[in-house]
C-alpha positions in Angstrom: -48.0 30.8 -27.2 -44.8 29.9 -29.5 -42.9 32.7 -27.7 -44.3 31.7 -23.7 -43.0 27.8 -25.0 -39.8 29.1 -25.4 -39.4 30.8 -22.0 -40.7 27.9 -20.6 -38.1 25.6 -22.1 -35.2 28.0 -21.7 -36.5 28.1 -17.7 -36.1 24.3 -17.6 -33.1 23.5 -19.1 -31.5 26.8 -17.2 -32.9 24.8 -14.1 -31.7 21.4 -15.1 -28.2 22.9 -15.6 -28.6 24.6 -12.1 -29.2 20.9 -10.4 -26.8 19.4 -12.6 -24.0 21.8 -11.6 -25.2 22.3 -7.9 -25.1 18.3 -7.9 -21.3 18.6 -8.9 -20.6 21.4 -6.8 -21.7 19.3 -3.7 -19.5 16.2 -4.1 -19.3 14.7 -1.6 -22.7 15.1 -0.9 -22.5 11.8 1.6 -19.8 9.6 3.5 -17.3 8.5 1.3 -15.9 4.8 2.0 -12.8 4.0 1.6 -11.5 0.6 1.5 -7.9 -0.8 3.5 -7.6 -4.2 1.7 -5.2 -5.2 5.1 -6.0 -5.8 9.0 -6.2 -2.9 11.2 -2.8 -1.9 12.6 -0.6 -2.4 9.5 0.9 -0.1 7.1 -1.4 0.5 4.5 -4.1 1.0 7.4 -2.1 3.4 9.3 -1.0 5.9 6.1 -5.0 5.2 4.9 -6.4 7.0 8.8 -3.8 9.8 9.2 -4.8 10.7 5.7 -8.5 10.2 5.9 -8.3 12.4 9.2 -6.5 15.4 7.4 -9.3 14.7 4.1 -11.5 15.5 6.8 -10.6 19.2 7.6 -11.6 19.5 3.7 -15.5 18.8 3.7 -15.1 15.1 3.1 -16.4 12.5 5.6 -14.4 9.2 5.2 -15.4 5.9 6.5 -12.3 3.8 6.4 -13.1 -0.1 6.2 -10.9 -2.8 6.7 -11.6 -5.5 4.2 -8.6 -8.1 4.4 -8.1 -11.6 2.6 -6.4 -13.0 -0.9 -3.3 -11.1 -0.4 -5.1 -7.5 -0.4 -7.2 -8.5 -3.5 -10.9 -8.6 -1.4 -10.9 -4.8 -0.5 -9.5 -4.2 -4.2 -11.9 -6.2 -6.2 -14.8 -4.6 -3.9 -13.8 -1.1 -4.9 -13.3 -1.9 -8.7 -17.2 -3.8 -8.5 -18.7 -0.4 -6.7 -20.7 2.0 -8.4 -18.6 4.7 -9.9 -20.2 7.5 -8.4 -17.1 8.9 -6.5 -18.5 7.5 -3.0 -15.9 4.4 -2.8 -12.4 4.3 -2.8 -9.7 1.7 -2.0 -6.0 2.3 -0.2 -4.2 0.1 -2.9 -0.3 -0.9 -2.6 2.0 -2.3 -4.7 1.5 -6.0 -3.8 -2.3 -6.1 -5.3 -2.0 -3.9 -8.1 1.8 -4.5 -9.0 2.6 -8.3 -7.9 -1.1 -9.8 -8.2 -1.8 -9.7 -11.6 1.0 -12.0 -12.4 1.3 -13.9 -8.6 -2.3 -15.4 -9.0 -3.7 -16.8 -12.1 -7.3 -15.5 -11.6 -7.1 -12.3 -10.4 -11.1 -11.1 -9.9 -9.9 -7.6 -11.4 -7.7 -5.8 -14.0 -5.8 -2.9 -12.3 -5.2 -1.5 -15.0 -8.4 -1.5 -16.6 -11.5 -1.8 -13.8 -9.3 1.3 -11.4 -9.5 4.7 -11.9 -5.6 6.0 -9.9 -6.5 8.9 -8.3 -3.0 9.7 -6.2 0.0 8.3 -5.0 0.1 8.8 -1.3 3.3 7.5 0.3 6.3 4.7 -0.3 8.1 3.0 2.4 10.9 0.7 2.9 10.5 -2.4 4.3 12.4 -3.5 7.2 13.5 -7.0 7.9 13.5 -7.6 12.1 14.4 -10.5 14.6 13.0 -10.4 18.4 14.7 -8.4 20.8 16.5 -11.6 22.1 17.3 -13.3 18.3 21.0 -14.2 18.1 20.6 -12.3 15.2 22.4 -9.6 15.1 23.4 -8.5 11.0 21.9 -9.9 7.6 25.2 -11.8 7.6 24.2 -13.7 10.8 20.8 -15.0 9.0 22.9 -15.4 5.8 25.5 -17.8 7.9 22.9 -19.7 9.6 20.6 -20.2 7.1 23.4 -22.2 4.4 24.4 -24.3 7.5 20.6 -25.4 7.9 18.7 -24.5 5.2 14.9 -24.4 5.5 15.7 -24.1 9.2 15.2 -20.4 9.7 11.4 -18.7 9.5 10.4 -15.7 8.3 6.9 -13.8 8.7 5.1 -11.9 6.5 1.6 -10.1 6.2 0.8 -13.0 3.6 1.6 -14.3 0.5 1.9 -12.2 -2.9 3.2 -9.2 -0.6 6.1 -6.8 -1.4 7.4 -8.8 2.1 6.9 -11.8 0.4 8.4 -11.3 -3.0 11.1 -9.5 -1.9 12.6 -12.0 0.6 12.0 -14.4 -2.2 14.3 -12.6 -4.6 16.6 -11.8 -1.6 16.9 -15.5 -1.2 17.7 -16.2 -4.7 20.6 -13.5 -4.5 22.0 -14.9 -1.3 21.8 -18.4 -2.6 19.8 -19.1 0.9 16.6 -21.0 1.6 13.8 -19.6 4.3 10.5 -20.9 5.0 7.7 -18.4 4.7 5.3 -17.8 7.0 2.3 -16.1 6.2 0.0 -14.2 8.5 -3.1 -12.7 7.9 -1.7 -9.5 9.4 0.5 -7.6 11.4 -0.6 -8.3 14.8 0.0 -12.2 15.4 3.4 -12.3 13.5 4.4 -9.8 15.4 3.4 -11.3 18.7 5.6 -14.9 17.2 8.6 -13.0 16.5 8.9 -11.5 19.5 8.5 -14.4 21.4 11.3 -16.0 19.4 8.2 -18.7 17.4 9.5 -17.3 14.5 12.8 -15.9 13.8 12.2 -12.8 10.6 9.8 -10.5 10.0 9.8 -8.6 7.1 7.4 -5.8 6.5 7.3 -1.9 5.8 8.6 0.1 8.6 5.6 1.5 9.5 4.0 -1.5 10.3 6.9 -2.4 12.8 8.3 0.8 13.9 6.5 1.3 17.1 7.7 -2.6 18.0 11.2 -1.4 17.4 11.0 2.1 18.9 9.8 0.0 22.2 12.7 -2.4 22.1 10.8 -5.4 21.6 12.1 -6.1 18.1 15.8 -5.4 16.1 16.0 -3.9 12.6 18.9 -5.9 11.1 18.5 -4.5 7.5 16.0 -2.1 5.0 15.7 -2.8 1.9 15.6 0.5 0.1 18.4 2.1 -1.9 19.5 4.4 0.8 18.6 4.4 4.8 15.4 5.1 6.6 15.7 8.0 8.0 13.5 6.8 10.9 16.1 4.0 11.2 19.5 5.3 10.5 21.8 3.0 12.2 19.9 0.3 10.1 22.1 -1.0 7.2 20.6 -1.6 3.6 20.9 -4.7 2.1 23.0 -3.3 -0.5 25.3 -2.0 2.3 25.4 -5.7 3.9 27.0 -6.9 0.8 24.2 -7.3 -1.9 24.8 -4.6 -3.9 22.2 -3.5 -6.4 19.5 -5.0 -4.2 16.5 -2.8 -4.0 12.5 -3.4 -2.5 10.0 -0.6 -1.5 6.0 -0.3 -1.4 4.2 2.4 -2.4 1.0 3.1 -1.7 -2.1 4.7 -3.2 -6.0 5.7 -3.4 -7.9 4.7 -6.5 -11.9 4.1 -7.5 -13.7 2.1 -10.0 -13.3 2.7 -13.6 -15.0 4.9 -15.3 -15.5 8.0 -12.3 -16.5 11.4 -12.9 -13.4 13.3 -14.3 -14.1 16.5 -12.5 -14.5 13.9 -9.2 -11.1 12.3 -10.2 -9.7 16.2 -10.4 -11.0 17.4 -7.0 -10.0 14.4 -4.8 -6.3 14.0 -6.5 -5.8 17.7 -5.8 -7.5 17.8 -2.0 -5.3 14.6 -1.5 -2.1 16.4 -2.8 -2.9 19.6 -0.9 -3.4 17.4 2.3 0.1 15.8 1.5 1.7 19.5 1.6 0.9 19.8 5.1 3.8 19.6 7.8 1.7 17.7 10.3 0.4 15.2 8.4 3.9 14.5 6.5 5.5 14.6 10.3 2.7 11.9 11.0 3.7 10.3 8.0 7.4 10.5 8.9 7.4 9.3 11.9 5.8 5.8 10.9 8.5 5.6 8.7 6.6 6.6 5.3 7.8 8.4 2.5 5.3 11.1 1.3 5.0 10.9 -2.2 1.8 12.4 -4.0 0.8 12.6 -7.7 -1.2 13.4 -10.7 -3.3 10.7 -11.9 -1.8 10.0 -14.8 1.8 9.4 -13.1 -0.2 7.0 -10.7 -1.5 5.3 -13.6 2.4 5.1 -15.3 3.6 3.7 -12.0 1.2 0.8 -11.9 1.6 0.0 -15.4 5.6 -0.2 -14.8 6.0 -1.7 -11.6 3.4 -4.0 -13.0 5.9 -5.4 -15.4 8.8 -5.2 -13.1 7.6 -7.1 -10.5 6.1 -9.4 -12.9 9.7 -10.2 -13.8 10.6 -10.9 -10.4 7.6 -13.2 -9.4 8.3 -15.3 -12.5 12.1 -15.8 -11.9 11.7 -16.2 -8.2 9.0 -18.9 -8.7 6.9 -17.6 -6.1 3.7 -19.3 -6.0 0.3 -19.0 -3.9 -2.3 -21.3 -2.6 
């Protein structure tokens, strides 16, 4: 009897440890959601569906969701309340993990604390545009105009506490100009004003705008990245238009709630940076004007934690401000 209870036991825990591991085997068992905390049609929602699609060839069946509002901060703060289970991911960027936490005083989550960084994905520059019919023509033209009239000239952006948004702001500082900021709750209206000529700037990542400028209907006047866009060469830096030092890019990235599965963590930051290695996705990447970046969880984490305090720096001395 002792001996036949033994057996018995050993049989169960043997299958328990089966399930168990067949259970982890299988992730994803199920669709996996993953959250674009912007509109359909900008940048972050563009790099998330070229990514999900190559995810795809992998065994994993993402449903990409647009949640939009608070600057990016909805889609984040629903991913960082899910179950962590490894079945809901959010596209974050730099403006709601980096700029938030000091740009809004009650910020519904910690990035640091309630995310789990999985991988960086891509970076991009962002690109500052007038319509195809803007007098316009060189930073130096909006830099002239704007000190004879200050206030006088518009800019658009995808909202405020954006890269778009801070960045301008600290441009403005540097120039010793004053725009009035206009935000949108995406890409698709402000593009629509500035190429009527409703608003004069837009300033966003390239791949939000590049199919606008590869169609004419809109002129890149400056990026602000350290060197050119390679999608955009003709286009000058800022640093190049006489504002030397002067430096803005977003980055972007998939994370999950705190607390996920580490073997869950493992598997998707190393199918993401396998998918990131391929020379059709970064060609799809590319030619939106991204950057393909990829890496380890832990260099994720460092970034957010830095970039956290730099653009903390920035928001405070620029005295950027939302509603």
């Amino acid at each position: 009897m002792q001996l036949s209870r033994r057996i018995a036991l050993a049989l169960t825990a043997a299958s328990l440890f089966t399930a168990v591991a067949a259970h982890a085997q299988a992730w994803p068992a199920k669709p996996v959601r993953l959250y674009v905390p912007f509109p359909a049609g900008g940048g972050t929602d563009i790099i998330t569906r070229e990514l999900a699609n190559k995810l795809s060839t992998s065994g994993y069946n993402f449903v990409v969701e647009n949640k939009p509002g608070s600057g990016g901060n909805l889609g984040v703060d629903a991913a960082a309340k899910s179950p962590a289970d490894g079945y809901t991911f959010v596209m974050g960027q730099t403006s709601n993990l980096a700029i938030n936490p000091t740009l809004y005083p009650k910020l519904p989550y910690d990035p640091v604390k309630d995310l789990t960084p999985i991988s960086m994905v891509a970076s991009s520059s962002l690109v500052i545009v007038t319509g195809a019919d803007s007098p316009y023509k060189t930073l130096a033209d909006v830099v002239k105009a704007a000190k004879e009239k200050p206030g006088s000239i518009n800019y658009a952006t995808s909202g405020n506490g954006t890269v778009a948004h801070l960045a301008t702001e600290s441009f403005q500082k540097v120039a010793g100009v004053k725009l009035t900021h206009i935000p949108y709750k995406g890409a698709a209206q402000g593009a629509t004003d500035v190429i009527s000529g409703q608003v004069q700037l837009y300033v966003s990542s390239i791949p939000t705008l590049l199919g606008h400028l590869k169609s004419g209907k809109m002129r890149a006047i400056a990026v602000t990245a350290a060197k050119r866009a390679d999608d955009l060469p003709q286009v000058p830096t800022v640093a190049e238009s006489g504002y030397k030092g002067f430096e803005a890019v977003t980055w972007f990235g998939v994370l999950g709630p705190a607390n996920l599965p580490k073997d869950v963590v493992a598997k998707l930051s190393a199918d993401i940076n396998k998918a990131l290695k391929d020379a059709e996705l970064r060609k799809k990447l590319g030619d939106q004007g991204a950057d393909v970046e990829g890496s380890t969880p832990e260099q994720f984490g460092k970034l957010i934690r830095d970039d956290i305090a730099r653009w903390g720096k920035i928001v405070k001395e620029s005295g950027a401000k939302v509603d």
